[in-house]
N, C-alpha and C positions, 0 to 999 in steps of 0.2 A: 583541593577541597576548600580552603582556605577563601579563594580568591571566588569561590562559586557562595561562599556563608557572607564572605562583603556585598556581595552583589545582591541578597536577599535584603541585608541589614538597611544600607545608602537608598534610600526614598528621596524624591522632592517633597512630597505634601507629607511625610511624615512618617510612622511607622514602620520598617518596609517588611512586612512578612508574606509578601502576595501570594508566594508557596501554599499557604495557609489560607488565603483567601478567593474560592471560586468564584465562578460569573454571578453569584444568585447572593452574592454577601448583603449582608445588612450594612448600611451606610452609616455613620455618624447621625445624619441629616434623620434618618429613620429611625432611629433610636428616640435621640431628643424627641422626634413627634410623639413616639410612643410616651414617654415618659410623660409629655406635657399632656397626653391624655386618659391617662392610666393614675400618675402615682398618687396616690393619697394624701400627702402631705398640698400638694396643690388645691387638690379637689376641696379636699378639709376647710382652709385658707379662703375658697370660693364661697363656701357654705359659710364661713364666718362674713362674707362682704354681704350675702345674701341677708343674712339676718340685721348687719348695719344697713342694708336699705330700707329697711322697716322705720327705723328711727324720722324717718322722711313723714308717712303717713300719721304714725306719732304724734309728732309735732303738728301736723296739718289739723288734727283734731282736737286742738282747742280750739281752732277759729272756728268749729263747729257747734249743732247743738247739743246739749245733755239731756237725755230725755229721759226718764225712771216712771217707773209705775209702782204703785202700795198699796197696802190692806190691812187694814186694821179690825182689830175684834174686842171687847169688852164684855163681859158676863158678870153677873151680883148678884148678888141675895144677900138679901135682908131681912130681918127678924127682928121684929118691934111688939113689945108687951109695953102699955103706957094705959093710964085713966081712962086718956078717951078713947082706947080699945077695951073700956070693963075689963080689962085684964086679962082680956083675951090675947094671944099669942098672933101677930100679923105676918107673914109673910109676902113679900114684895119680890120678884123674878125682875131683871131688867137686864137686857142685851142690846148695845151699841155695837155700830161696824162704821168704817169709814172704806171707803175705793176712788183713789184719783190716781192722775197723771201728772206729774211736774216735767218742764221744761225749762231749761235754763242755758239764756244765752249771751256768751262772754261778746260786748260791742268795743272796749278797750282796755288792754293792761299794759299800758306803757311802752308798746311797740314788740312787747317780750314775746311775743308769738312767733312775730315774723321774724324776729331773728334765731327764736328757735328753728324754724324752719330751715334758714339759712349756715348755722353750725349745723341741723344735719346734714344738709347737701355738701356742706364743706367736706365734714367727717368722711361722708362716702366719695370723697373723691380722693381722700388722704388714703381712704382704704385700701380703693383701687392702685393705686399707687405701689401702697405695702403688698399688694397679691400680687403686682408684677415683680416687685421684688424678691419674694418668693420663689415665685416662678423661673428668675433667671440664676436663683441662689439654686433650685431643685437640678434646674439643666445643666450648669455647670458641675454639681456632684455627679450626676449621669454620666455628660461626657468626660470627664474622670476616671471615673469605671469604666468608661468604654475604652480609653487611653490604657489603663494599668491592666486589663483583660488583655491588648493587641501585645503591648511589652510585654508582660507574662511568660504569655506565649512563646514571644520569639528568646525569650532566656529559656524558656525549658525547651527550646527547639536546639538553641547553643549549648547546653549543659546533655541533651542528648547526642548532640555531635560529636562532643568532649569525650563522653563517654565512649562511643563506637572507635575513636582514636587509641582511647587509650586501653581498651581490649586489643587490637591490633598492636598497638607497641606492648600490651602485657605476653602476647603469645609469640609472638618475636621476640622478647628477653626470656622465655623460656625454650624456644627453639634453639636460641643461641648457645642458652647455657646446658644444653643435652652435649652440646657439640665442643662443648669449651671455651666460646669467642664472648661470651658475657659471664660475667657473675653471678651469685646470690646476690650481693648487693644490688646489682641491677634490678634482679626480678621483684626483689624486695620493694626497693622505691615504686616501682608500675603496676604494684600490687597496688602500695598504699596512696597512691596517686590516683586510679581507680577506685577504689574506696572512699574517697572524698569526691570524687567525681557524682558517684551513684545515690552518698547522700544529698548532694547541691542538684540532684533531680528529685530525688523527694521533696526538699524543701522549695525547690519551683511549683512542685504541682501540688503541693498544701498551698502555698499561695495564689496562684492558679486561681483552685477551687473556692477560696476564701471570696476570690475578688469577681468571681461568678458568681455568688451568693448575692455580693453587695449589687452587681447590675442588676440579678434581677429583681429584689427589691427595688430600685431605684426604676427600672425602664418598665420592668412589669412582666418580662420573658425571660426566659434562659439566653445566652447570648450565642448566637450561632452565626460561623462565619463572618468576624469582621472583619471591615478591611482597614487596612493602615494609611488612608488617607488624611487629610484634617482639611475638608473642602468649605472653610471659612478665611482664607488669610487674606482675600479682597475686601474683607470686611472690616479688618483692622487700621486705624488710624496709623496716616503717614508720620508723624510726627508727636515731641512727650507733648509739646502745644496743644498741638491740637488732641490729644486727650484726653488734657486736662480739662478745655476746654467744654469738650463734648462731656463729660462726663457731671462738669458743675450743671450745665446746665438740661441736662437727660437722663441724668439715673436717676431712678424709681425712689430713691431712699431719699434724694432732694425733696423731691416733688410731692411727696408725702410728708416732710416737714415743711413746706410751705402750706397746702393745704390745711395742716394743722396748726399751722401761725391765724389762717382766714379764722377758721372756726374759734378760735381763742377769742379771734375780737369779737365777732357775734357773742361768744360768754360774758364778755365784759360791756354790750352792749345789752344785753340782759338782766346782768345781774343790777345797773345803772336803772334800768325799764322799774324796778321793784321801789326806787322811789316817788315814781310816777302815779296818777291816780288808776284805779280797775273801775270799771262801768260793766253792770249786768244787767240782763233783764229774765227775770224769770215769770213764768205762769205756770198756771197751777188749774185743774179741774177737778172738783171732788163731790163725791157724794156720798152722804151721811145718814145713816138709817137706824131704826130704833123701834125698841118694843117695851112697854112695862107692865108686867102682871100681876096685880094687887089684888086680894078679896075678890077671885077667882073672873076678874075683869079685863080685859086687854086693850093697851091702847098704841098705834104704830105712829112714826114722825118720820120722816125723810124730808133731807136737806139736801139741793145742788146749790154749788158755789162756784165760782169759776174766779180768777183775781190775776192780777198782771203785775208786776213790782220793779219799779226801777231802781236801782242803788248806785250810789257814788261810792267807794272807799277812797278816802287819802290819806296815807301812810304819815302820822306824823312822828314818830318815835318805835324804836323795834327792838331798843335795848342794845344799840349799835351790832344787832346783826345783818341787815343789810350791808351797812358802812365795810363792816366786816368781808363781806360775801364781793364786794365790789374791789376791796383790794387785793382781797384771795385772785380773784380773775384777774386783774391786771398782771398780776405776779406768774403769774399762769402763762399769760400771752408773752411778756419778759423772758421767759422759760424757752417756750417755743421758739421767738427767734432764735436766742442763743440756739438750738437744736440744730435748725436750720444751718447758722454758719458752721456747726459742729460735722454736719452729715455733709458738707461742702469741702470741707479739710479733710474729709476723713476718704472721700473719694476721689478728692485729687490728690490726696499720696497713695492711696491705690495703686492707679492712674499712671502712674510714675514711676512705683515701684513696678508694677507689673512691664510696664515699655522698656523699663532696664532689664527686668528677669527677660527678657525675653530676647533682647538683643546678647547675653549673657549666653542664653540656652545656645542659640547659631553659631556662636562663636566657639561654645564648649562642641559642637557636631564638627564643627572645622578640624579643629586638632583633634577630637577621638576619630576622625576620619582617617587622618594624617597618622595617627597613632598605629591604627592596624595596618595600613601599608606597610609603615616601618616594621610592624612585627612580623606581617606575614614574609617578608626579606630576610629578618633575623631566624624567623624558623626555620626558612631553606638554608640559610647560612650554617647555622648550628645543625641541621641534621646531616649535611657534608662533610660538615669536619667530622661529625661523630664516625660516620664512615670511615674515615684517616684516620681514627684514635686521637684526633688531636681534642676530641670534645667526649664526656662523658653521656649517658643516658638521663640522666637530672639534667645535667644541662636543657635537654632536648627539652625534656620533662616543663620545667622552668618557664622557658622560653615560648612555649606551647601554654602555659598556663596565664602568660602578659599576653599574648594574643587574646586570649580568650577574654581577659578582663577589659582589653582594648576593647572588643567586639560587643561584650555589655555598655563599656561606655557609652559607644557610640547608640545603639539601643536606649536607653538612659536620654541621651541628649535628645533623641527626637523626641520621645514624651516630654521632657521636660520646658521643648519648645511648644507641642500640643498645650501644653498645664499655660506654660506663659501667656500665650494668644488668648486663651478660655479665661485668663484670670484679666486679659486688656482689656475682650471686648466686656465682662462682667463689671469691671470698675468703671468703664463708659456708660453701663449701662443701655450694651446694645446686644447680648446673652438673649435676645426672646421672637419670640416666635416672629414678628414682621421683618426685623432685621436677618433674622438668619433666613428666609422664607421656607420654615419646615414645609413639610408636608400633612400635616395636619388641619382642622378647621380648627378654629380661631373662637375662645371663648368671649361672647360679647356680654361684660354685666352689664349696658346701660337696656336689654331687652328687660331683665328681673327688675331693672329700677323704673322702666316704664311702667311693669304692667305693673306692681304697687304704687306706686307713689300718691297716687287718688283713689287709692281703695277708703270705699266709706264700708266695706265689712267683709264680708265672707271668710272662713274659717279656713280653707284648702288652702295651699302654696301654687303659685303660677303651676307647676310642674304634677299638678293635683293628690298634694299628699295633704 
């Protein structure tokens, strides 16, 4: 039995419970797609780049024009008693209204438009950035779960084989001891050896079910039928060089403080714009209309006017808030690089850690491999002598019970070479959908960022909400 549980355990590509896993299993490969089209957290993340694509049109809309329209109204009355009313009491009614349109349009403010423009376009390319980062932080928790479901499994598969052993050697110490050839004490120990067996399945399959819950929050289904492959390790850099490498200059978390370095200096080439001169021009069409009723007489006025106005502002003093606003930004931009080399170290020891844990994990599958050979010898060994008396039933017990921890190890070490790989390719920054080629379609934001970007209005979202 022993040599048929190793033979379950020993995979190449990683988990091995195949017992477990029919022709129809969900792949790894299917999962992540699931997940990258389902979970929430992603979606969320998408909806937040969506709305930084707006900041694009935004900004486009000051090099446009302002146009407003108004209406004004006035009513009076007045009451005049005076000599030359003989002291008669006067009453005067007068109603004014005015109705124009203003137009007002910005022809220069110090270039601060267009680099507003160009911090948003920056922004949303930092965004995108941060949503693929996201996105390979969301798949790596998936497959994860998808990892700690297949071990699970194959531990409560081992702690249920444990137990079927040790019901067998419980009714054999009590067969023996009807007959005299064993003790209480025997029966005793395989009592309570079974009894710890039966809770170490309970406490498999509370975790088990724990770690079902978490896939399926994370993939978006209950997890049915996986199999114990890990069909990515072609993917994985040959060397910690190369990386390191790959990971300074490809993951998501770089690339998004770079972006965010661009848009800094567009800030500080803005906030510089604000000592520069602003040039408008605005017009104006109005018309002004009127009624006054005195001494029971009426008389009406109406007035068009139309007018055009040019203006210069130039900035000569602000109370050194500008001055202010211009070092703010530069210290900003300061900020940002610093970020940059920060997201740079911080995923090249990733990077490095993770190529060690992982060479680490192979090495640890070697000797727990090596480990249950050994034991499974040792358990035939000790349950012969116990035949001969030379060996007690603990023994057996014992011995049977480092098997079984061998057989965890070695279970253990293939996830925790699965966890290693998932954590290379995530510090490369190569965790996402092109590189791994899910099966899934592929979210493109530069369609939301085309179809806004020159919207001069409408109310609806691309998607018509």
């Amino acid at each position: 039995m022993s040599r048929h549980i190793l033979t379950l355990l020993i995979s190449v590509s990683g988990l091995a419970v195949s017992a477990l896993a029919p022709a129809h299993a969900e792949t790894m490969a299917q999962a992540l797609a699931s997940a990258y089209a389902n979970n929430p957290q992603i979606n969320a993340a998408r909806a937040g780049l969506r709305a930084t694509d707006e900041y694009v049109p935004q900004a486009k809309a000051a090099l446009r024009p302002q146009i407003s329209a108004y209406t004004t109204g006035t009513a009076n009355t007045t009451r005049t008693q005076s000599p030359s009313t003989s002291g008669v009491p006067v009453t005067a009614n007068t109603f004014q209204y005015s109705n124009g349109l203003q137009a007002t349009q910005t022809l220069f403010q110090g270039f601060r438009n267009r680099n507003a423009i160009n911090e948003a376009d920056a922004n949303v390319l930092s965004s995108r950035a941060s949503l693929e980062n996201t996105v390979q932080t969301v798949l790596y928790d998936a497959a994860q779960s998808y990892l700690n479901v297949v071990y699970d499994q194959a531990v409560l598969q081992l702690n249920r084989n444990d137990v079927t052993y040790l019901q067998r050697e419980l009714q054999a110490a009590e067969d023996q001891f009807k007959v005299g050839e064993s003790t209480r004490t025997d029966v005793a120990q395989a009592r309570s050896q079974l009894s710890t067996a039966i809770s170490n399945v309970s406490s498999a399959e509370a975790t088990l079910k724990q770690d079902q819950a978490t896939y399926r929050q994370l993939v978006g289904h209950d997890p049915v039928n996986l199999r114990s492959e890990f069909p990515f390790e072609s993917r994985l850099p040959r060397s910690v060089s190369e990386a390191a490498n790959v990971a300074i200059k490809e993951h998501p978390s770089v690339l998004s403080a770079s972006y965010a370095v661009d848009a800094a200096n567009f800030a500080v080439k803005q906030a510089e714009g604000l000592l520069l001169p602003t040039i408008t021009l605005q017009g104006t069409a109005e018309h002004t209309g009127g009624s006054v009723n005195e001494l029971g007489q009426s008389s009406h006025q109406f007035t068009n006017e139309a007018q055009v106005v040019g203006q210069i502002s130039i900035p000569l003093y602000a109370g050194g808030a500008y001055a202010s606003q211009i070092r703010q930004a530069k210290e900003t931009l300061g900020q940002r690089k610093i970020q940059v080399d920060q997201a740079r170290d911080q995923v090249r020891q990733a990077a490095v850690a993770s190529f060690g844990n992982l060479a680490a994990a192979k090495a640890s599958i070697t000797a727990a491999t090596a480990a249950v050979q050994a034991e499974q010898i040792a358990v035939s060994g000790v349950e012969e002598e116990q035949k001969v008396g030379q060996r007690t039933l603990l023994d057996v017990l014992d011995e049977r019970q480092n098997l079984l921890n061998a057989q965890v190890q070695v279970v253990s070490g293939q996830r925790n070479r699965g966890l290693a790989s998932l954590a290379l390719l995530q510090a490369t920054g190569r965790l996402g959908l092109d590189h791994l080629n899910l099966p899934a379609t592929a979210y493109k934001p530069q369609s939301h960022y085309q179809a806004v970007k020159d919207k001069w209005g409408g109310l609806r979202t691309p998607d018509g909400r």
